[in-house]
N, C-alpha and C positions, 0 to 999 in steps of 0.2 A: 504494500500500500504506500509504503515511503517513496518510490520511487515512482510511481501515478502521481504524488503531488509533486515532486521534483519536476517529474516531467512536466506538468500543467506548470507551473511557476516559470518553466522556463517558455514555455508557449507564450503566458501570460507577456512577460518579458520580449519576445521575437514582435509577437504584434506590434505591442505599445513601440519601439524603437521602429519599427518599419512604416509608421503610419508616416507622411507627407504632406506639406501643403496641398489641400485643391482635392482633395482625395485621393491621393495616388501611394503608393508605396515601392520601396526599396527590400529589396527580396534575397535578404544572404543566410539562406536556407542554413540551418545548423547541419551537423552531419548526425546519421544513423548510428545511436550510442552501443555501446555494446557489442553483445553478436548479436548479429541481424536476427531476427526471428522469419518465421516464412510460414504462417499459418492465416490466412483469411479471413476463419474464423475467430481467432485470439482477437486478432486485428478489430474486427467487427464488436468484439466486446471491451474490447478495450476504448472504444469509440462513446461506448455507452458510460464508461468510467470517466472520462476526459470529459463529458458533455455537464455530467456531474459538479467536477471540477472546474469547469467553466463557468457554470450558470453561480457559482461562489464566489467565483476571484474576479470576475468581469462581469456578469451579469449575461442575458441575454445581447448574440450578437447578429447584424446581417448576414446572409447564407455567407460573402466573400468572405467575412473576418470570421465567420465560422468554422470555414474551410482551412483556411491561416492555421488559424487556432489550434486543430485539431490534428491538419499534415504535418506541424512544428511537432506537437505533444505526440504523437506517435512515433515519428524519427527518434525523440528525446525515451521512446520504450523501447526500441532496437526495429521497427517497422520502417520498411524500407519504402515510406507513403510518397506520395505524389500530389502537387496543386493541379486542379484546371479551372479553366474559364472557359464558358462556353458561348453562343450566339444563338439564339433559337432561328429552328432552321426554316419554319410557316410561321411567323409571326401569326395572331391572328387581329393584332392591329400595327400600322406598322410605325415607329418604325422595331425593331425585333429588340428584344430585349434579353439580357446576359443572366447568368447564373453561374456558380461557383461551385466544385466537389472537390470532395479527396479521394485518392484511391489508392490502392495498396495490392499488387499481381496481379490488375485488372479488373478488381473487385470495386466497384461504386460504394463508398462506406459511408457518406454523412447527410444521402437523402435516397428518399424513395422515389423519386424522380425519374422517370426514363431518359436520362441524359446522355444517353448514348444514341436515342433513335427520335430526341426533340429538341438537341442543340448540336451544334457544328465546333469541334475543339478548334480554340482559336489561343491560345494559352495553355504551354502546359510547366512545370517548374518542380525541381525538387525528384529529378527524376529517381522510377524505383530502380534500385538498384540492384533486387534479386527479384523475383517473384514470392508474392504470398501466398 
């Protein structure tokens, strides 16, 4: 448990320094602590610990600082996570509007969202660097 709040503290931490004027941010992805882990499903639960941890230390965030959030504190668990941003692909007004995930071996981890077959990856960062 000590190191789920480590990890969130240091998420906490990655955010708050990355934010930028204007809304933009600066993205020096911490690295993948430990040995890497490679399970999907850990990953996935560990999402629901980190979300925990979040909604304590920062409160509720927007999906992108969600995403942030959650790809930092998973790295910081040895999950080899990934950022994206995406564009939706049929707007259904226009003009098309973004959304933000994590993922970790391909696995969609921080929404239910079909974001693979209703938004176009137009950002991706923090890449995995084994599979989950």
């Amino acid at each position: 448990m000590w190191k789920l709040w480590k990890s969130a503290r240091a998420a906490r931490e990655f955010l708050e320094s990355s934010r930028r004027e204007g809304g933009t941010y600066a993205l020096d992805w911490p690295p993948v602590r430990g040995r890497a882990r490679n399970s999907s499903s850990g990953a996935a639960r560990a999402v629901a610990r980190l979300r925990v941890a979040e909604r304590l230390s920062v409160g509720f965030l927007d999906p992108v600082e969600d995403a942030l959030f959650i790809t930092a504190g998973l790295r910081g668990l040895g999950y080899p996570a990934s950022f994206h941003l995406g564009r939706e692909t049929a707007p259904l007004v226009a003009p098309g509007g973004f959304y933000a995930w994590a993922q970790c071996g391909g696995a969609v981890l921080t929404t239910s969202l079909p974001v693979r077959e209703e938004y176009t990856e137009v950002l991706r960062t923090a890449e995995e660097e084994t599979a989950c």
